[in-house]
C-alpha positions in Angstrom: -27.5 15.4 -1.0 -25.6 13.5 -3.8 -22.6 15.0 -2.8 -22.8 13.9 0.6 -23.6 10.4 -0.6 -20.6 10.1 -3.0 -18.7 11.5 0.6 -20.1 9.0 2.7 -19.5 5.5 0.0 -16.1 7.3 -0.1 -15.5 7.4 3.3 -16.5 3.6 3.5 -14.5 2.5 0.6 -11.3 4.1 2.3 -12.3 2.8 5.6 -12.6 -0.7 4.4 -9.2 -0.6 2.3 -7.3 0.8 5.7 -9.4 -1.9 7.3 -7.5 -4.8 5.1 -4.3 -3.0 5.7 -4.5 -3.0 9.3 -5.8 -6.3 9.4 -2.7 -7.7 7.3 0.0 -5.8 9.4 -1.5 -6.7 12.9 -1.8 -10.9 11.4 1.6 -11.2 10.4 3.0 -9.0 13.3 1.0 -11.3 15.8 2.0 -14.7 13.5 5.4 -13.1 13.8 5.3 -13.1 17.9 3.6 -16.5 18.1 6.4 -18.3 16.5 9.6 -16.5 17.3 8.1 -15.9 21.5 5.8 -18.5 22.2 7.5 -21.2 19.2 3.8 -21.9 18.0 2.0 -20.6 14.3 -1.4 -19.3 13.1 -1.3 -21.9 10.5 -4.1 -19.7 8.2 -2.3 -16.5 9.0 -0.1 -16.7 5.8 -2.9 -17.5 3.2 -5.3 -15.5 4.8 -2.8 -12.2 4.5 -2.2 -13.1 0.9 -6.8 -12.9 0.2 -6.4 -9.3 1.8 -3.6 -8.2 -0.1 -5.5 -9.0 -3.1 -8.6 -7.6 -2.0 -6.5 -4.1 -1.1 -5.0 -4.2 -4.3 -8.0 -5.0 -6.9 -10.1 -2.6 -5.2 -7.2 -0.1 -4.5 -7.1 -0.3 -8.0 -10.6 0.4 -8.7 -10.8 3.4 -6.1 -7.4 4.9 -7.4 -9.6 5.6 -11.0 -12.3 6.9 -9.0 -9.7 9.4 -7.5 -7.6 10.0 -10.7 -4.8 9.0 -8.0 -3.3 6.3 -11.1 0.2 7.1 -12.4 0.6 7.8 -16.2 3.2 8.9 -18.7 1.6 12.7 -19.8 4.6 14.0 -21.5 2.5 14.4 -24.7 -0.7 15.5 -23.2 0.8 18.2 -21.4 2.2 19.9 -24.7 -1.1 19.5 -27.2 -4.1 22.1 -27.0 -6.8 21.7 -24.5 -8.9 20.4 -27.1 -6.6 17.5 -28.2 -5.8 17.0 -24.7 -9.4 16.4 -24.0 -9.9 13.8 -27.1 -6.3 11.7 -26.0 -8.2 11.5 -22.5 -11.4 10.4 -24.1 -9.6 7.8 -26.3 -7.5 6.6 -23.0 -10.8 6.9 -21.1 -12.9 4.3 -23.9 -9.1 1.8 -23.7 -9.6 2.0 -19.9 -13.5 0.6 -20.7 -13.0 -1.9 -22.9 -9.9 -3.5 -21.1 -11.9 -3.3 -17.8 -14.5 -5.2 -19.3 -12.3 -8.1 -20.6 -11.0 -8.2 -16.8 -14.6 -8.3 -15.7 -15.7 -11.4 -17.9 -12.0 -13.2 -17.2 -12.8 -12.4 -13.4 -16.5 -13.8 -13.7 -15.6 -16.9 -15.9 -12.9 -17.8 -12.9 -14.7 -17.3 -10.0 -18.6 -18.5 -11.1 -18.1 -22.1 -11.1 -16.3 -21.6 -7.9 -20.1 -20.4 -7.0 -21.6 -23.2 -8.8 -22.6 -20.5 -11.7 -22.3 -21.0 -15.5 -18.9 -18.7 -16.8 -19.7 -16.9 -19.6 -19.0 -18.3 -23.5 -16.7 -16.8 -26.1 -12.9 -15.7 -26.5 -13.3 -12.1 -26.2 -17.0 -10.9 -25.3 -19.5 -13.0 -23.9 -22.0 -14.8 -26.0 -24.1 -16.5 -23.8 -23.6 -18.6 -20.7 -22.2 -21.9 -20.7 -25.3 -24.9 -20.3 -23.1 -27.8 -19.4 -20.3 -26.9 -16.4 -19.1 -28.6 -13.1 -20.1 -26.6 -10.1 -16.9 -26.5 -7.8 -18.8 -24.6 -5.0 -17.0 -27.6 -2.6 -14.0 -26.2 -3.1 -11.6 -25.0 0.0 -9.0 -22.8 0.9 -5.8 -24.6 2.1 -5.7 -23.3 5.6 -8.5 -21.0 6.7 -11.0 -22.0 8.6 -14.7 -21.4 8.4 -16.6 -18.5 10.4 -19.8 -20.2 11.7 -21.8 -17.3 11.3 -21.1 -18.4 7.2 -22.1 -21.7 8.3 -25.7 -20.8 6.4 -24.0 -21.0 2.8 -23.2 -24.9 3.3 -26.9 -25.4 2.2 -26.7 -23.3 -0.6 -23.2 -24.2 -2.3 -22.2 -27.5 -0.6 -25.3 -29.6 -0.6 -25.7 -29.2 2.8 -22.1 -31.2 3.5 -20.0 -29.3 6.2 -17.1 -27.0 5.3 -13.9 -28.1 6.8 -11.8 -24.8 5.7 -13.2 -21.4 4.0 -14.9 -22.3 0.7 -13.1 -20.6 -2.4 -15.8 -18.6 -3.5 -15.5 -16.5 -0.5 -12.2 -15.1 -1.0 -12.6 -15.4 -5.0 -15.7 -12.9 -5.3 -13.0 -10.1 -4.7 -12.5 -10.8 -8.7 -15.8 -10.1 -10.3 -16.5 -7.3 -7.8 -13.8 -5.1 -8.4 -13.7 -5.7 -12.2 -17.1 -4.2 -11.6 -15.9 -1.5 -10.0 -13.2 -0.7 -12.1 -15.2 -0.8 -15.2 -17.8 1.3 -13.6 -15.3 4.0 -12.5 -13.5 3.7 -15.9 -17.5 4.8 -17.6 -18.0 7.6 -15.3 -13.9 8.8 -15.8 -15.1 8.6 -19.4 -18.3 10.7 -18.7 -16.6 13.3 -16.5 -13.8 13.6 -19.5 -16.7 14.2 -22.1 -18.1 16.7 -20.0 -15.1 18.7 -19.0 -15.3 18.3 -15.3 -11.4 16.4 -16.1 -8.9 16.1 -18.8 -7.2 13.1 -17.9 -7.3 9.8 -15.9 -3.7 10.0 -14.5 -3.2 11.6 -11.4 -2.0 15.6 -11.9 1.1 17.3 -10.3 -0.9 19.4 -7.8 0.7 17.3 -5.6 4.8 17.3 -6.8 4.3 21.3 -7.1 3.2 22.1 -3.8 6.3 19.5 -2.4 8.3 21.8 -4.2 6.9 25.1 -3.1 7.1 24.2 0.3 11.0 23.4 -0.5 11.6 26.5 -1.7 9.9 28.5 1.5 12.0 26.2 3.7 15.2 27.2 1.8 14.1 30.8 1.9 13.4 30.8 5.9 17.1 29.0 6.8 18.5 31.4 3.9 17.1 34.2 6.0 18.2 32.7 9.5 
């Protein structure tokens, strides 16, 4: 049962990253057509494109961990013992951790006042929540214009005042969602380090060594033709 559940959240995850992707190719292909064909422009095609590709990117990013699908430099890790190997990927594993949760309080302190929340106080690690801040929840995009089935948030964030673009918060929440997620797939890379199921967050050479099996056979058969 869990395994099908971790199958089925993947399945969605890579269906909604594939989902931006398409989405961003098929706007600028069709923003493409308007002006050079029809000498017109989808004015919010441009920004809009630039929101996905930083939402495919952040939580590409977060995904990739999940995967162990990251590229790394393991020229030292591949020539220490098993057991070293294992405490280098714990060490990288507990780095991973900590600078995911800088990203996730530098994401959060950004984007909450764009929700009318209090950011977080302190440097480095959050000591409380700020009592005195400027809500900025009226904030727009430039260009994109508002869905009227979000309509409802104009109560909740705008006073009630009508949204003449896409309100920044929308686009913006990317930040502290994926910082989420990358810190929670750095803490279970960490877990599945600790209990052997991996030895390393960077993606393996499975991958490069069957590419180069399969060259080899296809040197073989036109060899033998």
């Amino acid at each position: 049962m869990a395994q099908a559940a971790r199958s089925f959240i993947d399945r969605i995850e890579e269906i909604f990253i594939a989902l931006l992707l398409g989405l961003m190719t098929l706007l600028t292909f069709a923003n493409v057509i308007a002006r050079y064909v029809f000498n017109a422009n989808i004015l919010w095609a441009l920004e809009l494109t630039v929101f996905m590709f930083a939402w495919l990117v952040l939580l590409g990013a977060s995904y990739a961990v999940k995967k162990g699908a990251h590229l790394g430099v393991d020229a030292i890790v591949n020539v220490v013992s098993p057991k070293l190997k294992r405490a280098l990927g714990v060490v990288a594993a507990v780095v991973c951790m900590a600078f995911a949760f800088l990203l996730l309080k530098g994401a959060w302190d950004y984007w909450a006042n764009f929700a009318n929340l209090p950011a977080t106080e302190g440097r480095w690690f959050p000591t409380g929540f700020e009592e005195k801040f400027r809500g900025k929840g009226w904030y727009e995009t430039n260009d994109i214009p508002v869905p009227e089935v979000l309509r409802f948030i104009e109560g909740l964030f705008n006073d009630g005042d009508e949204y003449e673009k896409l309100p920044r918060l929308i686009p913006y929440v990317v930040l502290p969602v994926s910082m989420a997620l990358f810190l929670l797939r750095s803490v279970q890379a960490f877990f599945a380090i600790v209990t052997g199921k991996i030895d390393m967050l960077i993606v393996s050479h499975e991958a490069e060594d069957d590419v180069e099996e399969a060259a080899e056979r296809l040197a073989a058969d036109l060899k033998e033709q």
